[in-house]
C-alpha positions in Angstrom: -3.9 -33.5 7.5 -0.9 -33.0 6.0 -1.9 -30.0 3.8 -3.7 -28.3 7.1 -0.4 -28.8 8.6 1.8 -26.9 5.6 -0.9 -24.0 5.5 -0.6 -24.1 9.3 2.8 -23.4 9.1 2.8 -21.1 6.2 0.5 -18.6 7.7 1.7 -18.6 11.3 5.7 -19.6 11.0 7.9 -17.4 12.4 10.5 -15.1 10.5 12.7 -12.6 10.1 11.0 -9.1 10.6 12.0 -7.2 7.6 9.6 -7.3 5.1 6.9 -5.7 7.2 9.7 -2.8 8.2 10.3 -2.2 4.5 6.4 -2.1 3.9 5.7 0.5 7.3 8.4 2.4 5.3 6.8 2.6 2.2 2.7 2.8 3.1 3.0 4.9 6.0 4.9 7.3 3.7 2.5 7.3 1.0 -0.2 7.7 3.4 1.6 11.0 4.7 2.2 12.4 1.2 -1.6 11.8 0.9 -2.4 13.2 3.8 -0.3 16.4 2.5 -1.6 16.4 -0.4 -5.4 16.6 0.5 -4.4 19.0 3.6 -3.6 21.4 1.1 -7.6 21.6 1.0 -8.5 20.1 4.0 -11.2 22.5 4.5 -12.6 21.5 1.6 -12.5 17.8 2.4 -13.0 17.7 6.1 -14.8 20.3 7.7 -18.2 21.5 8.3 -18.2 23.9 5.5 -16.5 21.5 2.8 -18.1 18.9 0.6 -19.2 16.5 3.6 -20.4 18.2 7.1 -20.9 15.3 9.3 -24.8 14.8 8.7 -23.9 14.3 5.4 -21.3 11.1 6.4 -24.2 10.1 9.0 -26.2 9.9 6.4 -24.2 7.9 4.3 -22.8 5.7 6.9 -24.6 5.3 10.2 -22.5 4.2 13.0 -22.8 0.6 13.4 -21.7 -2.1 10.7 -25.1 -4.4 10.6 -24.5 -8.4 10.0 -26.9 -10.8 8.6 -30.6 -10.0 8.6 -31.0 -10.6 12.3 -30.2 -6.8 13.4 -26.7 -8.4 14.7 -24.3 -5.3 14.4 -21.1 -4.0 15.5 -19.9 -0.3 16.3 -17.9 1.4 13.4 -14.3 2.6 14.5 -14.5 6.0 14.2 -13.4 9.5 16.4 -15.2 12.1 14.2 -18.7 10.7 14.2 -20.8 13.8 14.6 -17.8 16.3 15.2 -18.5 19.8 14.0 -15.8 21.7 16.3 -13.0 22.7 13.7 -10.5 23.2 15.9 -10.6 19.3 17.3 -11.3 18.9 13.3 -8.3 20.6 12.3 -6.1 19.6 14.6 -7.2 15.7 14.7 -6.2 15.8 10.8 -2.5 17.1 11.1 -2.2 14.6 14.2 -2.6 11.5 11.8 -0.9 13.6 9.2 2.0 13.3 11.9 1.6 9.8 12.9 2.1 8.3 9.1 5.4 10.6 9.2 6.5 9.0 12.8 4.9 5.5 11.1 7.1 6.3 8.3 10.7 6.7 9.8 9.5 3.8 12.6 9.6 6.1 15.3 7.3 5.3 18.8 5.8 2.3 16.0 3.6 1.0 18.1 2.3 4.1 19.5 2.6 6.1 16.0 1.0 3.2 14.0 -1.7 2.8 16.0 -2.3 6.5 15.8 -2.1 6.1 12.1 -4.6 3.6 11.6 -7.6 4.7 13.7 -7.2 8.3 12.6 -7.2 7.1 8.4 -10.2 5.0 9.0 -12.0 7.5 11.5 -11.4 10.0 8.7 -12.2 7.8 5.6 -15.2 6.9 7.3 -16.3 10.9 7.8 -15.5 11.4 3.7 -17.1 7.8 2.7 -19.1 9.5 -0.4 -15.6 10.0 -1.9 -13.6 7.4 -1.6 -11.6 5.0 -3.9 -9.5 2.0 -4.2 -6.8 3.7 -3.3 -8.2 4.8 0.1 -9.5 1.4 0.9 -5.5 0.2 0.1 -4.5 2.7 3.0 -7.2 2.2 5.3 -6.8 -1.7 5.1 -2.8 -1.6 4.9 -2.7 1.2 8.2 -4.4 -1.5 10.1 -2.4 -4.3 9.4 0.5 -2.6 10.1 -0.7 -1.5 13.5 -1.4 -4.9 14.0 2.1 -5.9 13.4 5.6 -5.6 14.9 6.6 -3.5 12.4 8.7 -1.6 14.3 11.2 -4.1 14.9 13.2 -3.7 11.9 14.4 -0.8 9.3 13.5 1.9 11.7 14.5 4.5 13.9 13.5 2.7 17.2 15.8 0.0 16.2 18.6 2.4 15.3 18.3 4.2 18.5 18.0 1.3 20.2 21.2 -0.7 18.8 22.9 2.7 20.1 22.2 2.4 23.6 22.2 -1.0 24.0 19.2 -2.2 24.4 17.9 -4.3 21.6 20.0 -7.3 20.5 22.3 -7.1 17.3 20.2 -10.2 15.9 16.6 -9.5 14.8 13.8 -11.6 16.5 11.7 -14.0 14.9 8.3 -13.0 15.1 4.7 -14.4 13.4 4.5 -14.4 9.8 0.2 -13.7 9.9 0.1 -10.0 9.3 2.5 -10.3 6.5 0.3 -12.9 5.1 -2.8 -10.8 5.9 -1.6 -8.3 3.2 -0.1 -10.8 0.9 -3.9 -12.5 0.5 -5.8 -8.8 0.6 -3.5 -7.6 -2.4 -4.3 -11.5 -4.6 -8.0 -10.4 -4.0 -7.5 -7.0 -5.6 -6.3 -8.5 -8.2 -9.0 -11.5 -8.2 -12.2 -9.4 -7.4 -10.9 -7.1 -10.2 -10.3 -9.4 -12.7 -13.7 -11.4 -12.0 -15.9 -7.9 -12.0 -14.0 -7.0 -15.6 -14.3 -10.5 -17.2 -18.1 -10.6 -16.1 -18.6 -7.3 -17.9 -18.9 -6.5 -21.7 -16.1 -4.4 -22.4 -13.4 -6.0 -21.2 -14.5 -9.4 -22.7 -14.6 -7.9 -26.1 -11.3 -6.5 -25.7 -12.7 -2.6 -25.7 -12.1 -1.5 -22.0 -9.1 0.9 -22.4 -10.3 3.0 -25.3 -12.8 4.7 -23.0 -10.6 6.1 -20.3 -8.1 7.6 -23.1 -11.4 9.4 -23.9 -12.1 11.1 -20.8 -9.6 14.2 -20.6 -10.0 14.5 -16.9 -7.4 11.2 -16.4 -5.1 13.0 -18.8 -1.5 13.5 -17.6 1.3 12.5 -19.8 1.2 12.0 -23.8 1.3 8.2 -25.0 1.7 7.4 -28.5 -2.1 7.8 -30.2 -1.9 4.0 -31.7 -1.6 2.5 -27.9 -5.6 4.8 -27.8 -6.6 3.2 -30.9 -7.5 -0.4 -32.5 -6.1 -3.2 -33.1 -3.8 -2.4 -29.9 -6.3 -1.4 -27.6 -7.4 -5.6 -27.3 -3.9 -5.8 -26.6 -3.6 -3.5 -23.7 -7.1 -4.8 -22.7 -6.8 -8.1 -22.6 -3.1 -7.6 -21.2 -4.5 -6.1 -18.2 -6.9 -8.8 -17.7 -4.0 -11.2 -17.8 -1.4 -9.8 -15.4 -4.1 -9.0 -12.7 -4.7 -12.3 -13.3 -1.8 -13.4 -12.5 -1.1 -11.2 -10.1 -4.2 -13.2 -8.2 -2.8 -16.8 -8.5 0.6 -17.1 -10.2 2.2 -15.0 -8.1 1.9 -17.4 -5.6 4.1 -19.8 -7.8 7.6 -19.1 -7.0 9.7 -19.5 -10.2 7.2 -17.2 -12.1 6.9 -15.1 -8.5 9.1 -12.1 -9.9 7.9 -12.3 -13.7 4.6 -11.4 -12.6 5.6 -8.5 -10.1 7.4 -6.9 -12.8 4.2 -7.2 -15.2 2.3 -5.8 -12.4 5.3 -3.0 -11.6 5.0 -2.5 -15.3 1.5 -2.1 -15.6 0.7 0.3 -12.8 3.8 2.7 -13.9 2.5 2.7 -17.2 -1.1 3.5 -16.0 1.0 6.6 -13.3 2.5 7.8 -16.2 -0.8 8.0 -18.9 -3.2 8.7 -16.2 -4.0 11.1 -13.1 -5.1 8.7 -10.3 -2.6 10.0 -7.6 -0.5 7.3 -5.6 -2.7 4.4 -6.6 -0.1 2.8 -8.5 2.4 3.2 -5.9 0.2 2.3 -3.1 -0.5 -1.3 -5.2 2.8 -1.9 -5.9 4.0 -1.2 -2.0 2.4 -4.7 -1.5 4.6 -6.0 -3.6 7.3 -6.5 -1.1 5.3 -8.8 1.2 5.1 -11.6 -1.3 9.1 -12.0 -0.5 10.6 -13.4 3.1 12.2 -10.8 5.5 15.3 -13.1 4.9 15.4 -13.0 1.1 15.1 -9.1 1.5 18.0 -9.0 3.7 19.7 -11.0 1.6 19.1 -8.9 -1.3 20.1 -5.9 0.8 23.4 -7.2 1.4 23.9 -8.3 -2.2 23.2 -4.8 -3.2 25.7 -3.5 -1.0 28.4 -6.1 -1.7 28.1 -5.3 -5.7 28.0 -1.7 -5.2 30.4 -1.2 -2.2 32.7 -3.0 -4.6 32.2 -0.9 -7.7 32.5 2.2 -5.6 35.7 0.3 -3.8 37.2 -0.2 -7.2 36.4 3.3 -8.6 38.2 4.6 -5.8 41.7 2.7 -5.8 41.4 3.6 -9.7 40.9 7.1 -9.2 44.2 7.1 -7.0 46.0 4.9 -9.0 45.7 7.4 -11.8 46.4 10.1 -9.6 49.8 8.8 -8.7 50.2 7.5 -11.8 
């Protein structure tokens, strides 16, 4: 009973609201460069006369989510099923567009991420052929974030709020389950990833990564031709294997905690830098920050400012000492 107890109160203490601030920041602004980013061809990607008209996404998902072999289902979340018009089409689009932005700078959160989340999964359910693990990253991460007070620190309602007086100087405690929600949903990542690799041939034998140096579409930046080649390819193959690894269960081991999120930082940059998969590294590592308490971010934050305030501080009465010198 003891151990339901501790996981009890690990998954539903409450604490300091931080953490899930800084993460709003940093998801809901990566999901509004992506949104940018494809609505430079939105007509290609969501309208009638791109690569997906909407009997093509009925086709590939219906509108119900069916569970267990009884006919049990449940209604899919979606606004665009069967929408042709291009005007609600178009202008449905650069509303979520604007909602990840609002998200983003923590402005109307509740109302804004909310916005957010249905719109992403409405339109990642219209454009289902193409998506990727990125995509499911932002459609899972937009929810839990809607689903969170997220809003209540390290944004612009708080700001404007401190201003007029309404909010309190100290930061409420609230429920650490969302927070947790994407703490677990980023160790599976890493588990489901590493268990679908290890069960495969290539990655067992150490040969995974010599294939996608091969295929010229992923290329983006030049690496040194021996990381491509033999004997270091095992290396990089099997390293891989072993952070995601860890990135599933010893991350949740607190004196090795930040070892493994730099080898995690480290691999994704490294795989940003060699290869063109936009955001997903950045998306991944945007997790990250949930694994640490709101008060050890804080804490950090005022750290940070303390070291550099006083190096700035110091440069300063240098500066003037020389100048009256």
């Amino acid at each position: 009973m003891e151990a339901v107890r501790t996981l009890y109160a690990y998954w539903f203490r409450y604490g300091s609201p931080v953490t899930m601030g800084v993460f709003r920041a940093l998801m809901s602004g990566l999901i509004f460069v992506n949104g940018v980013m494809v609505g430079l061809f939105r007509s290609d990607w969501v309208s009638e006369s791109g690569y997906i008209p909407a009997w093509v996404a009925s086709k590939y998902l219906d509108n119900r989510v069916y569970l267990g072999g009884d006919g049990f289902s449940l209604p899919r979340v979606s606004l665009l099923n069967g929408v042709t018009n291009p005007t609600f089409l178009f202008c449905f689009y650069w509303l979520v567009v604007l909602a990840s932005l609002l998200s983003m700078l923590g402005l109307w959160t509740r109302v804004s991420t909310a916005v957010m989340a249905i719109g992403v999964v409405s339109l990642q359910l219209r454009t289902g052929p193409f998506l990727h693990g990125g995509d499911s990253v932002m459609r899972v991460c937009a929810l839990y974030i809607a689903i969170a007070p997220s809003g209540l620190a390290f944004s612009l309602d708080r700001y404007i709020g401190l201003r007029r007086g309404t909010v309190p100087l100290e930061l409420p405690l609230v429920s650490m389950w969302p927070q947790r929600l994407v703490q677990f949903n980023c160790a599976i990542i890493y588990f489901t990833t590493t268990w679908a690799k290890w069960f495969g041939v290539l990655w067992k034998s150490g040969a995974a990564t010599w294939y996608p140096a091969r295929l010229h579409e992923f290329d983006r930046f030049p690496v040194p031709a021996f990381l491509n080649d033999f004997p270091m390819v095992k290396v990089t193959t099997w390293g891989t294997l072993a952070v995601e690894f860890a990135m599933a269960t010893l991350v949740w081991f607190a004196p090795l905690r930040k070892y493994v999120l730099l080898a995690g930082i480290g691999l994704h940059l490294f795989i940003e830098y060699s290869m063109n998969i936009p955001l997903f590294a950045f998306l991944m590592i945007s997790m990250y920050v949930t694994y640490y308490e709101g008060e050890e971010v804080s804490a950090w934050w005022e750290q940070m400012k303390s070291r550099f305030g006083r190096k700035a501080h110091t440069a300063t009465l240098s500066s003037t000492e020389s100048v009256e010198g």
